[in-house]
C-alpha positions as CSV (number, residue, x, y, z in Angstrom):
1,X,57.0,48.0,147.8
2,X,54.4,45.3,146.8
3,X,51.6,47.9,147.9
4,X,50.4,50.9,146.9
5,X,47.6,53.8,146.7
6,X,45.3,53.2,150.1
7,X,46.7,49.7,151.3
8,X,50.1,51.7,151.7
9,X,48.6,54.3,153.6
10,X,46.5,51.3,155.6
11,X,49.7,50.3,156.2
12,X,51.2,53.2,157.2
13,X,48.7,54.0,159.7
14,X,49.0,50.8,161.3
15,X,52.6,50.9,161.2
16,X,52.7,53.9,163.5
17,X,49.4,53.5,165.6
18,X,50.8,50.4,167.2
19,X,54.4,51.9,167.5
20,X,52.5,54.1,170.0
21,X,51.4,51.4,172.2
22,X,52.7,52.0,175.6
23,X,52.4,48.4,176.0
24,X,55.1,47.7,173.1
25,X,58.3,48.6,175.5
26,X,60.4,46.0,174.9
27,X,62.9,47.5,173.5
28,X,61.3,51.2,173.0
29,X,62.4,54.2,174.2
30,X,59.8,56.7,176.4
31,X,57.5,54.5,175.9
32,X,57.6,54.1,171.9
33,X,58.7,50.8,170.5
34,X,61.9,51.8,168.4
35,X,61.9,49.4,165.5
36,X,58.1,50.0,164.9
37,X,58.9,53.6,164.4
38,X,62.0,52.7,162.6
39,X,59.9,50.8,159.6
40,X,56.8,53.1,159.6
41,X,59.5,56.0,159.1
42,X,61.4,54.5,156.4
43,X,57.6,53.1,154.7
44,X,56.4,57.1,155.0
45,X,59.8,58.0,153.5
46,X,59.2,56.1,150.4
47,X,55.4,56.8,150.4
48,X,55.9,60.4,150.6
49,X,55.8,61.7,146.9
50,X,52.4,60.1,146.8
51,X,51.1,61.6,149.8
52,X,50.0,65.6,150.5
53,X,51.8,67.7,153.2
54,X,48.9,67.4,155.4
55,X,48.8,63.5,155.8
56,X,52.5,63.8,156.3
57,X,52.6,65.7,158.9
58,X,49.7,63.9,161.1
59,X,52.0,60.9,160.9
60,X,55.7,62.6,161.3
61,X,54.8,63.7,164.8
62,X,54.8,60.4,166.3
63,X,58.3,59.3,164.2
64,X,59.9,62.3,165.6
65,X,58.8,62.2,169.5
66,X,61.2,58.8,169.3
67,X,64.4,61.3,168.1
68,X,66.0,58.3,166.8
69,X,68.8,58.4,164.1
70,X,66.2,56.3,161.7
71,X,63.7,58.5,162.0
72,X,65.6,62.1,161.9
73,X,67.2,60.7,158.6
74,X,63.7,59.6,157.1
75,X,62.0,63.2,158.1
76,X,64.8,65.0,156.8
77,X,64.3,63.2,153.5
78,X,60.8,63.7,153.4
79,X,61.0,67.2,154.3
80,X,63.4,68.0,151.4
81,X,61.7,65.8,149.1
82,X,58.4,67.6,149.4
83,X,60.7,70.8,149.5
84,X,58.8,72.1,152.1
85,X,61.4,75.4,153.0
86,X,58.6,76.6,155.1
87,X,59.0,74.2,157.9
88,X,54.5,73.5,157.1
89,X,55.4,69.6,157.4
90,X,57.2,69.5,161.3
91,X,56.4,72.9,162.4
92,X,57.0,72.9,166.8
93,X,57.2,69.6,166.3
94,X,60.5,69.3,167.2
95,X,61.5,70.4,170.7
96,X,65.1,71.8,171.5
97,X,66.6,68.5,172.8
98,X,65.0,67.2,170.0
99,X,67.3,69.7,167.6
100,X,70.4,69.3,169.3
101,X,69.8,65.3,168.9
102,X,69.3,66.1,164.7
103,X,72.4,68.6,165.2
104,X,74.5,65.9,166.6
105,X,73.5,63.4,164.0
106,X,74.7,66.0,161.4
107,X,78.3,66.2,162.8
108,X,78.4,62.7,163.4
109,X,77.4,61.7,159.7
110,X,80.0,64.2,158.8
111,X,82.8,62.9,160.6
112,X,81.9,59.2,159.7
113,X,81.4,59.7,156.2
114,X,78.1,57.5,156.6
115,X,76.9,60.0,153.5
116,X,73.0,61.8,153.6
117,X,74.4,64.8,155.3
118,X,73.5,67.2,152.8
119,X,69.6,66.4,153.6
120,X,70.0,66.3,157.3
121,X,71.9,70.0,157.5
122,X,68.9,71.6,155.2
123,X,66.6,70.0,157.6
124,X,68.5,71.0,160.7
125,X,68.4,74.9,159.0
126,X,64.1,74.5,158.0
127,X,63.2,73.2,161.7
128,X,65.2,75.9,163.6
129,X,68.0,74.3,164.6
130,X,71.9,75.7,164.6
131,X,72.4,77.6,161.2
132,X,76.0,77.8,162.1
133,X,75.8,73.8,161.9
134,X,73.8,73.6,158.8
135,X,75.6,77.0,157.1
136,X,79.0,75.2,157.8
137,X,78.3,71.6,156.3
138,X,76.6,73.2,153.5
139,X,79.9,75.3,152.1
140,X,82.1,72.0,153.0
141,X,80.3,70.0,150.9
142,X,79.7,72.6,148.1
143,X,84.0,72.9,148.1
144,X,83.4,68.6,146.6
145,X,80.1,69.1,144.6
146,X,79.5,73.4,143.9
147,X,76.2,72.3,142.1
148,X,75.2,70.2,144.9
149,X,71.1,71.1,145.2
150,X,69.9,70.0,148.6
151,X,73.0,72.0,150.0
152,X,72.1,75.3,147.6
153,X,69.1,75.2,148.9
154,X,70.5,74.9,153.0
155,X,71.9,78.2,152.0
156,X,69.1,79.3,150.3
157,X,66.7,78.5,153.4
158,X,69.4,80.2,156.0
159,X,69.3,83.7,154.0
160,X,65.2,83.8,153.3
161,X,64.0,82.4,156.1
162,X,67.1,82.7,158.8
163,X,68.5,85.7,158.1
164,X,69.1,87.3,161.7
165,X,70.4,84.1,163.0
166,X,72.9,84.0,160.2
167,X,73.5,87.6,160.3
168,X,74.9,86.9,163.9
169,X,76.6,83.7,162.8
170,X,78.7,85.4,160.0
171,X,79.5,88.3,162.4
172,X,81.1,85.9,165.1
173,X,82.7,83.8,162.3
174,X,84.0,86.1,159.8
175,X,85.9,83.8,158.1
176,X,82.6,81.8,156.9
177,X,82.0,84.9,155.0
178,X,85.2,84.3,153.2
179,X,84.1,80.8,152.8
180,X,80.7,81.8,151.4
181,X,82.4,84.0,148.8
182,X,84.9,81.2,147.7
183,X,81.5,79.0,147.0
184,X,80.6,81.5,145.3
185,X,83.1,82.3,142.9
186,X,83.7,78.3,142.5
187,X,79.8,77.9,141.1
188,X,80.3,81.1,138.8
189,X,83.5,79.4,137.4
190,X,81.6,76.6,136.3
191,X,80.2,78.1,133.8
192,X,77.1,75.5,133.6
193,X,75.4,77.0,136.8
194,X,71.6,76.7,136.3
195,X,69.3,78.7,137.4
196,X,68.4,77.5,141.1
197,X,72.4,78.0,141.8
198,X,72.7,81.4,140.2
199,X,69.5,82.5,142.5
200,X,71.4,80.7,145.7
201,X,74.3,82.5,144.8
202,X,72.7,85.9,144.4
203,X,70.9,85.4,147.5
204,X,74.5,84.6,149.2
205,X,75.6,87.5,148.3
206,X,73.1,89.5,149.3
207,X,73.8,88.3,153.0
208,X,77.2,89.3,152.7
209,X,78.6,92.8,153.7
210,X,78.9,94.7,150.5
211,X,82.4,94.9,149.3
212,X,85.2,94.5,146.3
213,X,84.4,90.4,146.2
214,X,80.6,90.6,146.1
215,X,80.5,93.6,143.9
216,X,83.0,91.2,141.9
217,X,80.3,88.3,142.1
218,X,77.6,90.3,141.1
219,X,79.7,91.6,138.2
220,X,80.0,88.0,136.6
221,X,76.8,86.5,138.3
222,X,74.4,89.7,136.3
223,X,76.4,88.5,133.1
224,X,75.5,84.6,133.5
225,X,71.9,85.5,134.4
226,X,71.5,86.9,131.0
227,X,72.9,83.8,129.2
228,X,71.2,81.9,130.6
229,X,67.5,83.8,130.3
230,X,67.1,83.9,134.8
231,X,65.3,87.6,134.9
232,X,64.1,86.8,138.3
233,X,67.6,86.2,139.2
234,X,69.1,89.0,137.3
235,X,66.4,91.6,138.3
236,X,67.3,91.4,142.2
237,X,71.2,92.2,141.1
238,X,72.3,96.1,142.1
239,X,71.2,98.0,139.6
240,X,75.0,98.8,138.4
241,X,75.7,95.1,138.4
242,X,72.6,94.7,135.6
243,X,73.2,97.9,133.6
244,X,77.1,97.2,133.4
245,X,76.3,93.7,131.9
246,X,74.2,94.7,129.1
247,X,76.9,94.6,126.8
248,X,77.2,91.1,126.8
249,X,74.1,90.4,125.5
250,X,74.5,92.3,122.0
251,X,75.1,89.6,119.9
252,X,72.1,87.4,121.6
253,X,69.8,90.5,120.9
254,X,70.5,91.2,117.6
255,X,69.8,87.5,116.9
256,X,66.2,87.7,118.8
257,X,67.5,85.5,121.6
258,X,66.8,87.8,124.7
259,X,63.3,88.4,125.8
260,X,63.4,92.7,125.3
261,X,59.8,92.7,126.9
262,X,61.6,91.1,130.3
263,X,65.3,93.1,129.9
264,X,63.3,96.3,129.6
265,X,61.3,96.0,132.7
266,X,64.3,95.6,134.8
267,X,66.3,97.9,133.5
268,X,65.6,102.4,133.4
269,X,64.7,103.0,129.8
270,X,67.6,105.8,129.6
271,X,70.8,102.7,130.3
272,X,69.3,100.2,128.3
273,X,68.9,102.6,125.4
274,X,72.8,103.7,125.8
275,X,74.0,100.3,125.5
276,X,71.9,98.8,123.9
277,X,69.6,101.4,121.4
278,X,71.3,100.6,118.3
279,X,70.8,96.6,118.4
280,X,67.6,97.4,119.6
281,X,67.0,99.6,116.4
282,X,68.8,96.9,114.2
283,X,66.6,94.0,115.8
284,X,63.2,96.3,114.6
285,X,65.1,96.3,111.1
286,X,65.3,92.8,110.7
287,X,62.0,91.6,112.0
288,X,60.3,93.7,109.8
289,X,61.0,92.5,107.2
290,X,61.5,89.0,108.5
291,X,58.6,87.7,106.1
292,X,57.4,83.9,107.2
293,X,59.2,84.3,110.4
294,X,56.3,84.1,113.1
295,X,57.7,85.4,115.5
296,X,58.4,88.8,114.0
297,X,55.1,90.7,115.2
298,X,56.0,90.4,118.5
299,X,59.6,91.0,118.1
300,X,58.6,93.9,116.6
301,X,56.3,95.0,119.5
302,X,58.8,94.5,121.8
303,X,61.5,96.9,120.1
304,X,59.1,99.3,119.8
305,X,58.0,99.3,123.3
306,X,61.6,100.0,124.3
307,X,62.4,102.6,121.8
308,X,59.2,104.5,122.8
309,X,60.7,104.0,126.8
310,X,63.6,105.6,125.2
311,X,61.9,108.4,123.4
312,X,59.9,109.1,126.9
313,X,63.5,109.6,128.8
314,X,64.3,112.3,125.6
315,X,61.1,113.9,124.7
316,X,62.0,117.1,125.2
317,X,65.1,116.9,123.1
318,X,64.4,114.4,120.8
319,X,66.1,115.4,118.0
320,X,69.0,113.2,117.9
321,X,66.8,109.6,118.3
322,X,64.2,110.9,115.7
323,X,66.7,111.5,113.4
324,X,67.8,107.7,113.5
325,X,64.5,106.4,114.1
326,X,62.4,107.7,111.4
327,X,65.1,106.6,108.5
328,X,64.3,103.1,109.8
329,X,60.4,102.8,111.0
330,X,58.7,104.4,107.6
331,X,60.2,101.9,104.8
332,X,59.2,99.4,107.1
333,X,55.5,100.6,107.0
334,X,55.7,100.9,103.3
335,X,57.9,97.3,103.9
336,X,54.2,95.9,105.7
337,X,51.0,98.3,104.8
338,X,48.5,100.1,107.0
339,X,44.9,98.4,107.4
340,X,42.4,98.8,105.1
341,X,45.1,98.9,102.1
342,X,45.9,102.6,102.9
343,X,48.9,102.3,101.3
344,X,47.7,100.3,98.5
345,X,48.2,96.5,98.7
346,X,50.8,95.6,101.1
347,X,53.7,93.3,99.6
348,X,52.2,89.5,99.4
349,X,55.2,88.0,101.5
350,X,54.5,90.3,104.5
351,X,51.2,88.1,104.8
352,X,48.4,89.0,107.7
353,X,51.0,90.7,110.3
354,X,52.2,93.1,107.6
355,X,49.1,95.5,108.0
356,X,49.8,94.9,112.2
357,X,53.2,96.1,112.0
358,X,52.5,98.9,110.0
359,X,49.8,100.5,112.1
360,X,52.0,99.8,115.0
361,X,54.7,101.8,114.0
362,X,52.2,104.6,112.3
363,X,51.1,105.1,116.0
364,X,55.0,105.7,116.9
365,X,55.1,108.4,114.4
366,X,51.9,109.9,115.8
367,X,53.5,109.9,119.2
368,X,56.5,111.6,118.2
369,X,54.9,114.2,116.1
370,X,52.1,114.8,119.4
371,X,55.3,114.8,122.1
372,X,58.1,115.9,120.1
373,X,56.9,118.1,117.4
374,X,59.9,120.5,116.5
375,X,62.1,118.0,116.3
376,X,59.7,115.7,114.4
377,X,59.4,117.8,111.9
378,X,63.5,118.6,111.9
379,X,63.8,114.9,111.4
380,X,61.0,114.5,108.8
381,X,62.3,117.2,107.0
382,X,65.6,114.9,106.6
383,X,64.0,112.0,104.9
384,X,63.9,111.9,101.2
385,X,60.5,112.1,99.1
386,X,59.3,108.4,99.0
387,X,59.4,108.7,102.5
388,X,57.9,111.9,103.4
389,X,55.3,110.5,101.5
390,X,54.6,107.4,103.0
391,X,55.6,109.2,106.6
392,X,52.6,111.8,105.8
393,X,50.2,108.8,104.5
394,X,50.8,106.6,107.9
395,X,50.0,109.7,110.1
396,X,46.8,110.9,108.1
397,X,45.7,107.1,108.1
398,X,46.3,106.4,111.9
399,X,44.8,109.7,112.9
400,X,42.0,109.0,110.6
401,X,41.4,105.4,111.9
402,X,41.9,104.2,108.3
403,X,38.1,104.9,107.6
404,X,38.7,107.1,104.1
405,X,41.1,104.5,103.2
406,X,40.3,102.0,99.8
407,X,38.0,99.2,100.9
408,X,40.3,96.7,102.3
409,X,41.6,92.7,101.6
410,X,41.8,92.4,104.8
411,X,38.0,91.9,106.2
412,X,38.5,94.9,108.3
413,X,40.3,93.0,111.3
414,X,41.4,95.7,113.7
415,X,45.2,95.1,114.2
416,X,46.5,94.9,117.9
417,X,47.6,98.1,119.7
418,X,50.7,98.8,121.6
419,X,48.7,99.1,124.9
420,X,49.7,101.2,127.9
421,X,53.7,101.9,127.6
422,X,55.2,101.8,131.1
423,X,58.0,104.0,132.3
């Protein structure tokens, strides 16, 4: 512990070179000297955060060709330590007696109780060895500790990178499916899942054969995603799984908590609009006229990227969402100004973004009248005089480019455009 930075690794080196001496047999084991090994394993264990994944794995050879219980234990640390999932550190390494040596450890430190178990089934899963095994300790010590991490991620390896073999597991041990599904449910009840155990637990259930309990999982685990901001999670859900919990999110919306830019990308334009369209709309109210808030440009971006989604899934009968949306978008152009003062001086409190916001939703109305015409004008026709006004102002001005307009306060900054609008 007195060491560090190159002596360690001096060390280190030394350590394990002369461990190798086939003249060191007193005491060693196939011609490797068992307490040498011992102490350069457990100095590379505690040197290992400092060192990369190439220097590890020149030294962990040697440690492992001895297949003591030291040894396996100091690996198995390292290896989840470094999280290396990939199995880059030991690679074919490890030999099948080798495996069944580290498989036996595992049961034994089970049944003793000696504790470290966790590490030692998650390496057992990464080198190859018995997924049964590893699968099994995992779930019995997720039943004590549901947000244990090291045994997650034993799951987590066995599913991305062991599929087959636990495919054929689960099929000869049905009842571990049960199991997995009782985990499950235990790390949803929690309530204070992160978001590493709600991805383990949706890639769980994704190995499981589809059914009343996962559907059940999926239900509560697309619901938790969204409080707790895991898109990545929440995207891989069934699709039914994401679109029926979008109603939980309502409140969060309407208070700009939820990132729209993410939730629209994962969900079709037509669902999220259904459940969602009106706090959407309400959302775009707000932020409008959210003056000082600094957020509200791009809050206001976002709404509008989804409502034009929307209009996209409706176009040809738009007549309905035009009739809603128009009532709200043009007071808040008249709320923010158009560039180049078009509209006359914008209102001092909706300071630099105002002109921004207005030209953003002045190219909405453009887009509507260009893909929606008839029932443009139906829903134009609806709005009272101040508005038609300002409606016919915006759309002259955007289509102009704001280049007739009254010379401008605001140094002639081009505002930001929506950008290409994705289906």
């Amino acid at each position: 512990d007195s060491l560090n930075g190159e002596s360690v690794l001096s060390t280190l080196t030394s350590q394990v070179t002369s461990a190798l001496k086939p003249a060191l047999q007193n005491g060693g084991k196939g011609g490797y000297n068992v307490p040498w090994l011992e102490n350069a394993a457990q100095c590379l264990a505690t040197m290992s955060p400092e060192l990369e994944a190439r220097t590890i794995k020149r030294l962990v050879r040697p440690l492992l060709a001895a297949a003591g219980d030291v040894a396996l234990r100091a690996v198995a640390g390292i290896v989840v330590e470094k999280g290396d999932w990939s199995n880059s550190i030991v690679g074919d390494a490890m030999e099948a007696g080798a495996k069944e040596g580290l498989e036996r450890l595992v049961l034994r430190t089970v049944r003793d109780g000696t504790g470290g178990e966790d590490k030692l089934a998650c390496f057992l899963c990464v080198v190859g060895g018995s997924v049964g095994v590893a699968v099994a300790v995992a779930v019995q010590g997720l039943k004590a500790n549901p947000l244990n991490q090291v045994h997650l991620q034993t799951l987590t390896v066995a599913v991305e990178s062991r599929g087959a073999d636990l495919t054929e597991f689960l099929t000869s041990n049905p009842g571990m499916s049960d199991e997995l599904i009782g985990v499950c449910c235990r790390i949803l009840r929690l309530g204070s899942a992160g978001k590493g155990a709600l991805a383990a637990v949706s890639k769980v259930a994704r190995a499981l054969e589809p059914g009343p309990d996962v559907d059940a999982i999926d239900a509560v685990l697309a619901n938790m995603c969204l409080a707790a901001s895991a898109w990545d999670v929440w995207s891989t859900l069934p699709e039914a799984s994401r679109i029926g919990s979008l109603p939980s999110i309502k409140q969060a919306l309407s208070e700009g908590r939820v990132d729209l830019k993410a939730l629209s990308s994962c969900v079709p334009a037509q669902a999220l609009m259904s459940s969602l369209g009106p706090t959407i709309l309400s959302l775009l109210s707000a932020s409008g006229v959210a003056y000082g808030d600094k957020t509200r440009a791009s809050t206001c971006t976002d709404c509008v990227r989804t409502l034009l989604l929307g209009h996209r899934c409706v176009a040809s009968d738009a007549g309905a969402l035009l009739g809603v949306l128009l009532p709200v978008m043009v007071p808040l152009i008249r709320d923010n100004g158009l560039p180049n003062n078009h509209l006359g001086p914008p209102p001092k409190a909706a300071g630099p973004e105002g002109p921004t916001i207005g030209k953003l939703l002045a190219s909405c109305l453009v887009h509507f009248a260009k893909t929606s015409g008839p029932a443009f004008k139906a829903a134009m026709a609806g709005l009272g005089e101040k508005d038609r006004g300002t409606l016919e102002a915006a759309v002259r001005g955007e289509m102009s480019g704001y280049g007739a307009a009254r010379a401008s306060s605001t140094g002639g900054q081009k505002p930001a455009r929506l950008g290409k609008i994705s289906a």
